[in-house]
C-alpha positions in Angstrom: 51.8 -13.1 -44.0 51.2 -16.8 -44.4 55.5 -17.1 -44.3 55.7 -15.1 -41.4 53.1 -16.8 -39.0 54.7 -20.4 -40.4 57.8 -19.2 -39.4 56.6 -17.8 -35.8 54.9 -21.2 -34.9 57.6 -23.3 -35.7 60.0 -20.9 -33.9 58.0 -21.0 -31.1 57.4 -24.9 -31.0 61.0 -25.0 -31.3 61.6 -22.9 -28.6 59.4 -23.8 -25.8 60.8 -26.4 -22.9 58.6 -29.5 -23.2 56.8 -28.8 -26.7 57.1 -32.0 -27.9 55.8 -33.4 -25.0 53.6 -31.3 -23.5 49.9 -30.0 -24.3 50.6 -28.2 -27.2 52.5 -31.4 -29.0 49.2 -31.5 -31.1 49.6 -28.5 -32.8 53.0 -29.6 -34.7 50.0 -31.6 -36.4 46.5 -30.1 -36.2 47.8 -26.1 -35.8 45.3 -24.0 -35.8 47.5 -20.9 -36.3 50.4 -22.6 -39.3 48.3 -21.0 -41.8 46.2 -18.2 -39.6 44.0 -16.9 -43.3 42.8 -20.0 -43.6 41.2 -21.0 -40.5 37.7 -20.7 -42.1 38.2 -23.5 -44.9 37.8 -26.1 -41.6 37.6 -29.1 -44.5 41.2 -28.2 -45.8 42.6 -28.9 -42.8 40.3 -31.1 -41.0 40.3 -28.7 -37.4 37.0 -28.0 -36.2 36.0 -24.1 -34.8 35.9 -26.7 -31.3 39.4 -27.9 -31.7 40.7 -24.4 -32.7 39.6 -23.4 -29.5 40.6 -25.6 -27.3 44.2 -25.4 -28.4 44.4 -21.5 -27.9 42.4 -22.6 -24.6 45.5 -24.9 -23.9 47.8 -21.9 -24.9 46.4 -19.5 -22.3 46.9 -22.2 -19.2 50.6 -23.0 -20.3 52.0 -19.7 -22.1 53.3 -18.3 -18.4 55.5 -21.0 -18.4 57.7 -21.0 -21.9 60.9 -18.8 -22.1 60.7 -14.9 -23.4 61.5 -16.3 -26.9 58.8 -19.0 -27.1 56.1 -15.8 -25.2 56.5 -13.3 -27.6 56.6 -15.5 -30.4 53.1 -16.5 -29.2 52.1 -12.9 -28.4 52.8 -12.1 -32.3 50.4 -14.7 -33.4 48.2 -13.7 -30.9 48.3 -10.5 -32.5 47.3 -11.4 -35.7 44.2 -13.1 -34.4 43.2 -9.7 -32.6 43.4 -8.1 -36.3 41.9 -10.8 -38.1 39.8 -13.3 -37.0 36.3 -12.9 -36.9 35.5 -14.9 -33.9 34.8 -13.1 -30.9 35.5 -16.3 -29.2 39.0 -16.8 -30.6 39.8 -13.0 -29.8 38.5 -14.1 -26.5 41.1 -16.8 -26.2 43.9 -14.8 -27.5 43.4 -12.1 -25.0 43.0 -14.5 -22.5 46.2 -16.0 -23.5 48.0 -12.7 -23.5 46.8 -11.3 -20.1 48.3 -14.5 -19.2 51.7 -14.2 -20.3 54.7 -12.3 -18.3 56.1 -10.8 -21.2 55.6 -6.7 -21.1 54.7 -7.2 -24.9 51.3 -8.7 -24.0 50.3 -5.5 -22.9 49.6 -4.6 -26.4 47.0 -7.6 -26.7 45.2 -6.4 -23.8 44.9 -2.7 -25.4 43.1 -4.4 -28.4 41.0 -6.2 -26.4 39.6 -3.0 -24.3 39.3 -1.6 -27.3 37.1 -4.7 -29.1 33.7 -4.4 -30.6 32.6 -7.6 -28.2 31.6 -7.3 -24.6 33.2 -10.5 -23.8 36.6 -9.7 -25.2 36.9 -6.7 -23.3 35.6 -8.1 -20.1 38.2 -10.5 -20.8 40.6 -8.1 -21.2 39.9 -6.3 -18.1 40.6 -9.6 -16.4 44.0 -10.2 -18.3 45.0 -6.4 -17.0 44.4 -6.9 -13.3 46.8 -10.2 -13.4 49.6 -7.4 -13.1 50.0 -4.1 -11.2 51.2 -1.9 -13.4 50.7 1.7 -13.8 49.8 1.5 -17.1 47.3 -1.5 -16.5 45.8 0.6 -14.1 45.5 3.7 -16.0 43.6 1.2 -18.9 41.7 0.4 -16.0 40.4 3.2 -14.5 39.7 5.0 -18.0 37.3 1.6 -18.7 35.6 2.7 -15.5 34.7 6.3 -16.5 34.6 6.2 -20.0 32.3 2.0 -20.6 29.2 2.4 -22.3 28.4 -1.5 -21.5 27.9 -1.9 -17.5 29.6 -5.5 -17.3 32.7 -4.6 -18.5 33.1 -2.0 -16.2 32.4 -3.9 -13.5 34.7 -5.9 -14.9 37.3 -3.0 -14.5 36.1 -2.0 -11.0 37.1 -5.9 -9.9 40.1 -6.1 -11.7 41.5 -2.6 -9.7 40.8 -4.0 -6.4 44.0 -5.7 -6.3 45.7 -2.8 -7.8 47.1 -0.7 -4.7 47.2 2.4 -6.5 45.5 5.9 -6.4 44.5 6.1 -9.6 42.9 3.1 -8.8 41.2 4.5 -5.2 40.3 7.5 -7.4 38.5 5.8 -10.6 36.2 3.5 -7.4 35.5 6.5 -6.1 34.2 8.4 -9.3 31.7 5.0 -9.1 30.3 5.4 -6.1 28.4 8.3 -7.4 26.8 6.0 -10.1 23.2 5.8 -10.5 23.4 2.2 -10.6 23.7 0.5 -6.9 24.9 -2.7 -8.2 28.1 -0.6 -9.6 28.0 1.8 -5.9 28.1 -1.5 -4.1 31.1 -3.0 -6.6 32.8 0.5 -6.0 32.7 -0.5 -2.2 33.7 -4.2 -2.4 36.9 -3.2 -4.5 38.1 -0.1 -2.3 37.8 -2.4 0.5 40.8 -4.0 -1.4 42.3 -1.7 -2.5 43.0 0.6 0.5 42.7 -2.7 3.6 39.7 -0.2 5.0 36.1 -0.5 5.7 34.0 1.8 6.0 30.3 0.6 5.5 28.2 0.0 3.0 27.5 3.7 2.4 28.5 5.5 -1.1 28.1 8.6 0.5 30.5 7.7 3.9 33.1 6.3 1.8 33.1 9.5 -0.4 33.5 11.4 2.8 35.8 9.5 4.1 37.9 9.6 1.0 37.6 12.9 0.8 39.7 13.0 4.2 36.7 14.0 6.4 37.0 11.9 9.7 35.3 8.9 9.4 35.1 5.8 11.6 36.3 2.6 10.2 33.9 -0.7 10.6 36.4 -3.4 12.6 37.6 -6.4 10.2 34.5 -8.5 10.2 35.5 -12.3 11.0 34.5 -13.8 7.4 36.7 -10.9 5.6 39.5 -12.3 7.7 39.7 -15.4 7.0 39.2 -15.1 3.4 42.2 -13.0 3.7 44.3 -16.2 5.5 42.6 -18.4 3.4 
């Protein structure tokens, strides 16, 4: 594995427009994925958990920008920190850095994420899934929203669809507005407001209806909503 992850890096470095001189020039010397089963032994290679983390930090703001190659490349390593680092932190990073990425293959990242033992990586994930409108990045969604034991991830979920025109997306919010919880009924609202452009109050049970296809009138565009929409 050690050969393989070498060989990714370097390929990747190689690969990327403006490597040598961009933010990730450091980690031709201070890599914190060369030798990714030996992170832990910090004193071997004189990079801090702080510095490992800022790197992949680095790696999440830039990765949009390098080629297909140098992205999947990227996403490979990124993989093998979903499978074996123990950091929640760092699989934070690397999912953050994948839902990041244009490349289709990133996709597989965020699965691993929703599917993480840490509420922050798949709250994280959720967030790296709404970046794209896809039907299968809404179907990830909307199953997060029926199925998440932990109530801030689904939120998460429930604001990551309401940029997702979709109705599997319209029919997930709705399931939510029956939730005990009001803080999750009054998400529900906020995100079918974007994702079907309507309003129709701040009641569960008028949006159900309304849903539903019963006649229902629909509140004018308040002034505020407006120009956060120009704005």
């Amino acid at each position: 594995m050690t050969a393989l992850v070498a060989t990714l890096v370097v390929a990747a470095c190689g690969s990327i427009t403006g490597c040598q001189d961009g933010p990730m020039y450091a980690m031709k010397t201070v890599n914190p994925y060369y030798q990714l089963h030996e992170w832990k032994s910090d004193e071997a290679f004189g990079v801090t958990e702080h510095e490992r983390r800022s790197q992949l930090g680095e790696l999440a703001e830039n990765i949009a920008g390098y080629d297909n190659a140098g992205q999947i490349k990227w996403l490979n390593v990124l993989s093998q920190i979903m499978d074996t680092d123990e950091s929640p932190e760092m699989r934070r990073l690397a999912v953050m850095a994948a839902g990041n990425s244009t490349d289709p293959a990133a996709l597989q990242i965020l699965e691993k994420g929703m599917d993480d033992d840490s509420v922050k990586v798949r709250m994280q994930a959720c967030r790296g899934l709404g970046n794209q409108a896809t039907d299968e990045n809404v179907l990830l969604l909307a199953s997060a929203v029926g199925s998440e034991t932990s109530t801030d991830v689904k939120h998460a979920a429930m604001r990551a669809l309401q940029d997702q025109s979709s109705p599997k997306a319209v029919e997930a919010l709705r399931l939510a507005l029956s939730d005990r919880d009001p803080s999750t009924q009054n998400l529900a609202i906020t995100s079918l407001r974007g994702v079907t452009g309507k309003d129709y109050g701040d009641d569960p049970e008028t949006w159900i209806a309304a849903l539903d296809g019963q006649s229902v009138e629909e509140r004018p565009t308040r002034f505020a909503d407006r120009l956060r929409e120009l704005f």
